[in-house]
N, C-alpha and C positions, 0 to 999 in steps of 0.2 A: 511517498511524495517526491522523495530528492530522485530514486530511480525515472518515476514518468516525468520529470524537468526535463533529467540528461537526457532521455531518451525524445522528448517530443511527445509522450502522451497522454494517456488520462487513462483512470481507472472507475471501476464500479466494486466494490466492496460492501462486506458485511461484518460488522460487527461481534463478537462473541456473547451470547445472552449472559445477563448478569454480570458482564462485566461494564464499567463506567466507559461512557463511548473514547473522553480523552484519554484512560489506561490502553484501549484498544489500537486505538492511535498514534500513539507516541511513548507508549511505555517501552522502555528499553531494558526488561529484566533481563538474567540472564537466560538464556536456552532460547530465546524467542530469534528466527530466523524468517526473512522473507523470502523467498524463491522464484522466479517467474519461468516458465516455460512454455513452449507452445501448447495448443490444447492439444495438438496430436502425444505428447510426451506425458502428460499429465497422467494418466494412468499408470505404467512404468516408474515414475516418482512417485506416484502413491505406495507401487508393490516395494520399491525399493526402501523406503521409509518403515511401513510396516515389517519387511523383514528384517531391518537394522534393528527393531524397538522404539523405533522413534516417532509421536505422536505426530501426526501430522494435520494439517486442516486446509481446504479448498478454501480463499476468504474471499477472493473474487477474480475480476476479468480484468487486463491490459486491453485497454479502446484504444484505436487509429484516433478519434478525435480527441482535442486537451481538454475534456468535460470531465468531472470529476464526481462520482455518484458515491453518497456514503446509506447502508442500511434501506435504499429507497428511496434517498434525497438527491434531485439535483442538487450540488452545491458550486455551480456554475465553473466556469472558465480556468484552465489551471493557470493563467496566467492573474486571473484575480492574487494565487497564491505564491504566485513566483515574485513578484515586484518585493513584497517586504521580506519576500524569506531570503534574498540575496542583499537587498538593501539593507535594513534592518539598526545592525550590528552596527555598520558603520555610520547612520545619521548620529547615533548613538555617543560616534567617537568623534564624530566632527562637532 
């Protein structure tokens, strides 16, 4: 989410089965990395991960538009989700 703000865009993702959609989303364990590349590269990062050891996973697409698709869902406008992710904190403090 904070990546397609700074960047201007919107994404379409999926989920990991069996895991709780909020752990999928905003879980920050450790080992968990997000990557973005173009699709042309995408294979290459794949071979290159697998020859490291390292488990890798496709979880979705960087969109030109700020629409934000989780699992199937539209979940509209990324600026729905930019107004309180930047606000937030600070109505909080004022």
């Amino acid at each position: 989410m904070e990546s397609a703000m700074a960047g201007g865009k919107g994404f379409d993702i999926c989920t990991e089965n069996g895991l709780r959609i909020d752990a999928g989303l905003f879980g920050e364990s450790q080992s968990r990395v997000v990557v973005s590349v173009s699709q042309d590269r995408l294979g290459r990062l794949m071979k290159l991960a697998s020859e490291a050891g390292v488990a890798a996973t496709h979880v979705g697409t960087v969109l030109a538009d700020k629409v934000i698709g989780v699992n199937g869902e539209n979940w509209g406008a990324m600026e729905t989700f930019a107004t309180p992710y930047h606000e937030v904190i600070a109505s909080y403090l004022n």
